[in-house]
N, C-alpha and C positions, 0 to 999 in steps of 0.2 A: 644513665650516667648523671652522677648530680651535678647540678650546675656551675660548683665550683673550680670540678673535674675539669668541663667544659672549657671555663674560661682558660683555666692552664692549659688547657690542651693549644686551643685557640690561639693562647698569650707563645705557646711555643714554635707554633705555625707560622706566627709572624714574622717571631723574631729570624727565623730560617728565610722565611721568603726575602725577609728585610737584609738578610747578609748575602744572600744571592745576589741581589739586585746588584749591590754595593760591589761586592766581584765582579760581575761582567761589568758596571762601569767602570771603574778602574783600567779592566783590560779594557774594553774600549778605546776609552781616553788613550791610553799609550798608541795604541795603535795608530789610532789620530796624528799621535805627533809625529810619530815615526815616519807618516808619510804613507802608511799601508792604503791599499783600493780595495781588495778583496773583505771588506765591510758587510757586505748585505747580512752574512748568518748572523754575524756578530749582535749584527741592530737588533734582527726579527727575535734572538733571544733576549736581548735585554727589556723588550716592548712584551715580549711575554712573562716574563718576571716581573715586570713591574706590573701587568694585567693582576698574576697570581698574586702579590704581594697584597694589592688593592682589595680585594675579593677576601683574602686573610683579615685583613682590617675591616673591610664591612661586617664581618659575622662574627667580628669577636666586639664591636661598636655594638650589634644588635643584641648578642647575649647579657651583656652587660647594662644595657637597657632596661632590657628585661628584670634581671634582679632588681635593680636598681626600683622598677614602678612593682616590684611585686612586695620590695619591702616597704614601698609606702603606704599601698592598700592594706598590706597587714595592721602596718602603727592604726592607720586612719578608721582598719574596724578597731581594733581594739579600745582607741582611742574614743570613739563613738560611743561603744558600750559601757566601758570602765568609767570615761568621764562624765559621762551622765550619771551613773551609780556616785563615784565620790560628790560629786557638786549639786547631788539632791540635799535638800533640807535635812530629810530622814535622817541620810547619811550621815550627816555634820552631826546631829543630835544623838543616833548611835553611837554615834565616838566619843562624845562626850562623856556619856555615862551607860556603857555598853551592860549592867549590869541590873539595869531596871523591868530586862523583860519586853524590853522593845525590840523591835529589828526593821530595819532597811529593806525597802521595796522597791522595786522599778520596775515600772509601770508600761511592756512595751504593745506596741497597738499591733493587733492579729494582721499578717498581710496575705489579703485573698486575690481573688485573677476579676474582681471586680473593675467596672473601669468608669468608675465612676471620680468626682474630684473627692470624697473624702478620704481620710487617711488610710490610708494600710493598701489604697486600689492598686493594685499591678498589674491589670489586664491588659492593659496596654504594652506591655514587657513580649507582651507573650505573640508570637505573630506567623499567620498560617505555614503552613509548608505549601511550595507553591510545585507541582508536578510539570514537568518540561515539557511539552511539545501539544497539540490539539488532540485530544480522542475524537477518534471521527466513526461514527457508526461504520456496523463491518458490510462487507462489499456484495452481491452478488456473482456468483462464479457465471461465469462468459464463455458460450463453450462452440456457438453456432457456424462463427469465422473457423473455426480450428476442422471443422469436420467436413469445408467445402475447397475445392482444389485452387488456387490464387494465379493471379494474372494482374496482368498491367497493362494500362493504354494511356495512349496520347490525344484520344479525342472525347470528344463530347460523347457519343454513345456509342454501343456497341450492334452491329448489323451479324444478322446469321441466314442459313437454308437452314430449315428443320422440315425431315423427310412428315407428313402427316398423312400418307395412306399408299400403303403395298398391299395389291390385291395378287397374289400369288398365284397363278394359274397353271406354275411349270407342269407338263405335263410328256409321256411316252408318247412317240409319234404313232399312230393308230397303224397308218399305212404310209408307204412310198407314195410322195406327192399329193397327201394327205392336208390341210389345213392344220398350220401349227398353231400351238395354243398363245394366248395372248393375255397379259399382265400387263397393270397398271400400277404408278408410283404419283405421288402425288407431294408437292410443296408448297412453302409456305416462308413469307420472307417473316422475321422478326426483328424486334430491336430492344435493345436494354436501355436504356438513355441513364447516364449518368445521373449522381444525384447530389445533393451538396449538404450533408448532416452540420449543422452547428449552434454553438454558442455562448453565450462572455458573460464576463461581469464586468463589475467599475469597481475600482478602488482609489484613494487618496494617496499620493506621492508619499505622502509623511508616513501613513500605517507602513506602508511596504518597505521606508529606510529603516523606521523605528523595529519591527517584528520581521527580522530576514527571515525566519522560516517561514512567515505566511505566504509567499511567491509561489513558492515550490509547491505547498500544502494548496491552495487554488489549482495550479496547472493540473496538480495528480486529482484533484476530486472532478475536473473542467474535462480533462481526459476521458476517465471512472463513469462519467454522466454519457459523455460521447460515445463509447463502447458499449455503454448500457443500454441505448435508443439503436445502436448499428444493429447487436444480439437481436433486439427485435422485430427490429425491417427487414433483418435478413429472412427470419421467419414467417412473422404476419404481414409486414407492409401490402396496403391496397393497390398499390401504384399509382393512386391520384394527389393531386397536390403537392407535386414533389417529393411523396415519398418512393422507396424503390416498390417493385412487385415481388413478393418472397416467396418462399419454395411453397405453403401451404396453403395459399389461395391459387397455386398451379397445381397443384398436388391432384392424384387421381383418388377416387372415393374408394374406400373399401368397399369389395361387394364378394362375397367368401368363394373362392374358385371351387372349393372343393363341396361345397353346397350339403354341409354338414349338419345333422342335426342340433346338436348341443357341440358349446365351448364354453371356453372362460374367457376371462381377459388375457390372461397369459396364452392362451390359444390360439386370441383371436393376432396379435403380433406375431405367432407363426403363418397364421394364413395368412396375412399382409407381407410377407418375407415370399412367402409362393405367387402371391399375387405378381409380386416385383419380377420374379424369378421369370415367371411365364410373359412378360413383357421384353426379357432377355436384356434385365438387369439386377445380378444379385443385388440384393440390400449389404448397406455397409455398417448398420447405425440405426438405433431405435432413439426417440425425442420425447420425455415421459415430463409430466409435471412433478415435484417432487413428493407431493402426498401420492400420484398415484404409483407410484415406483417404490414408498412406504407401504402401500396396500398389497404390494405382488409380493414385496420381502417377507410382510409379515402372515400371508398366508398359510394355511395348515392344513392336514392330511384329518380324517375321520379318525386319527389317534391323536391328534394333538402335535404331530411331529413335522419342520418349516421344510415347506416343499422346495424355495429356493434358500432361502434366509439364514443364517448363522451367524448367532449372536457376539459369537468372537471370534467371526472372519476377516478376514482383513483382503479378500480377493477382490478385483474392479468389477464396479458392476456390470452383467453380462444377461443377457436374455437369450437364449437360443444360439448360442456360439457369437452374439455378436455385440458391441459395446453400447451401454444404456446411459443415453444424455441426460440428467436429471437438471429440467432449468424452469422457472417461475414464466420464463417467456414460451412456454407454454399452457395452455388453460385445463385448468383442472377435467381431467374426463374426454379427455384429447390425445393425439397421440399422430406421430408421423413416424414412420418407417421408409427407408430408402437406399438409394446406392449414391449418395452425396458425394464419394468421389469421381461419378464419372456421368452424374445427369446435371450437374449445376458449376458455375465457376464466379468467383468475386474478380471484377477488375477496380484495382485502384488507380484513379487519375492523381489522386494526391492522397498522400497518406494522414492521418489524422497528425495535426501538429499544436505548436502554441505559438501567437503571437502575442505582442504587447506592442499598442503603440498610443501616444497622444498628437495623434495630428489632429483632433477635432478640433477646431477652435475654442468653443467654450470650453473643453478641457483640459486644453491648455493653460489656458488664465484662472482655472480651479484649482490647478496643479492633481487633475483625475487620470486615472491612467485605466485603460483599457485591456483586458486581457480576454483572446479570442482563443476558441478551440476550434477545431474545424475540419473534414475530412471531405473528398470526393469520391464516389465510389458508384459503380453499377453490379447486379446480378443478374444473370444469365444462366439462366433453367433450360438446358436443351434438349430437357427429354421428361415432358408431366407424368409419363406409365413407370417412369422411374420412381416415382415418390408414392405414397399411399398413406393418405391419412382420412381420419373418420373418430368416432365416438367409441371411447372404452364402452362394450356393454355387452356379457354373457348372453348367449343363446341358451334355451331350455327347451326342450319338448312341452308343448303344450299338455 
């Protein structure tokens, strides 16, 4: 629409809204005098007519602004250009005697993205584009919690029986009045003790008014950190020094049941599955580092052709019917196999959370503020023949 449209349009808008108003006062007014009560519709439309009226006149004020400074930029280049050309010397002396073979030059100076003070610099015109929000390196996938059965407690640690020796001796009575046979059972108290993961930063009262998203952007990477250190302890933790004890420093050694000559790697996570089995706990779950779970996909047959791998599958990844954890908090050339949901259980005392607070004193008078992450938790392995882990490494015949 051209602008002139505009302002009619605009100029027409008004004057409508403007004779509205003017209506419902009038009627108002009478009504007033007459004595009427039943008022309230009347008001609420005259107070929106006059809103709409108002809003009419603003945008027809702003349109007309607008032309208004568009046609003075125009005069002011033209003005710029044109008057410098008439009011040069040349000029004046061209016109005098336009006949001579001379002509009128003007002289205008190159303008580059220089930013420097001489003439023509415009670099400073020119001013980045600034992208929204923090890029934050990307994450590692967290997968250790998810594959172990969850529980809750109210106390400091957690106390257990774990049965640690059935010598089975049931046997057929030989004879009437015979000596029966005799079986032992054996126990063993445990305990998981709780453990307390955590940790903060400081920041300045002013960054965190000044930049609202950085709040949030700390608690999620504060978090991100805290989840990242759990995946681990849930795994390797030694259990000294407050860390927890994780399933693979309880974990049972591979030692091949079936006492085979040659395997692969891929083989040898079957007989780690029978290992489990024969313990009288299926596996639920293999724990691969992510190059060696690269190495099993990209394997190949004495044609050439991928014994598990396909290059545009899109299936989860699976070993021997059962689901393949590929995580860095595993170590290259390592590997655990098990029945994670029924030989291990996470209890959380408190779940990982976020605080902020300035009660320190000197942080207070810095105006520093404190943001804490922080979780409680124990692990409880109640059965080590459950787990099986050891060293990726084929057997050969000598």
């Amino acid at each position: 629409m051209k602008p002139e449209d505009q302002v009619k349009e605009l100029a027409t808008e008004f004057a409508k809204a403007t004779d509205n108003v003017k209506a419902l006062g009038e009627e108002l007014t009478g009504k007033m005098n007459a004595g009427e009560k039943s008022i309230g519709d009347l008001k609420d439309q005259v107070d929106n007519a006059l809103t709409l009226m108002n809003e009419a006149k603003t945008r027809l004020d702003e349109v007309e602004q607008k032309q208004a400074r568009r046609g003075a930029d125009e005069i002011e280049h033209q003005k710029s250009l044109g008057q410098q050309m008439f009011e040069s010397d040349q000029f004046k002396s061209f016109a005098e005697n336009p006949r001579n073979g001379a002509r009128a030059t003007l002289h205008v100076k190159d303008i580059t993205s220089a930013t420097s003070a001489a003439a023509g610099s415009a670099g400073a015109l020119v001013t980045p584009q600034q992208q929204a929000g923090i890029i934050a390196p990307p994450n590692q996938m967290l997968h250790i919690r998810d594959l172990i059965a969850a529980g809750q407690t109210n106390s400091n640690s957690i106390e257990y029986i774990r049965e640690t020796g059935f010598t089975n001796n049931a046997a057929a009575q030989t004879a009437e009045g015979a000596l029966k046979a005799k079986s032992d059972l054996q126990f063993a108290d445990e305990t998981a003790a709780v453990r307390t993961l955590a940790h903060y930063v400081k920041a300045s009262r002013q960054i965190l008014d000044d930049a609202a998203q950085l709040e949030s952007y700390i608690g999620g990477r504060l978090m991100y950190g805290l989840k990242l250190v759990e995946d681990r302890q849930l795994l390797n933790g030694d259990g000294l020094t407050g860390n927890l004890k994780g399933i693979v420093p309880q974990a049972t050694a591979f030692a091949d049941p079936a006492s085979l000559a040659d395997y692969t790697i891929m083989d040898q996570l079957r007989l780690a599955m029978l290992q489990a089995v024969l313990a009288e706990y299926p596996a639920s779950g293999h724990v691969l580092n992510p190059i060696d779970w690269a190495v099993m996909e990209l394997s190949k047959d004495a044609e050439g052709r991928y014994i598990i791998g396909q290059p545009q599958g899109t299936a989860n990844p699976t070993m021997w019917g059962l689901p393949v954890v590929s995580t860095q908090a595993m170590g290259v050339g390592k590997f655990l196999t098990g029945a994670f949901n029924m030989g291990a259980q996470v209890f959380d005392r408190q779940q990982a959370s976020i605080a902020i607070a300035t009660e320190n004193e000197d942080d207070f008078v810095k105006n520093m503020i404190t943001i804490l992450c922080e979780e409680r938790l124990a692990l409880a392995v109640y059965r080590p023949e459950a787990f099986i882990t050891g060293t990726l490494a084929a057997k050969t015949t000598p």
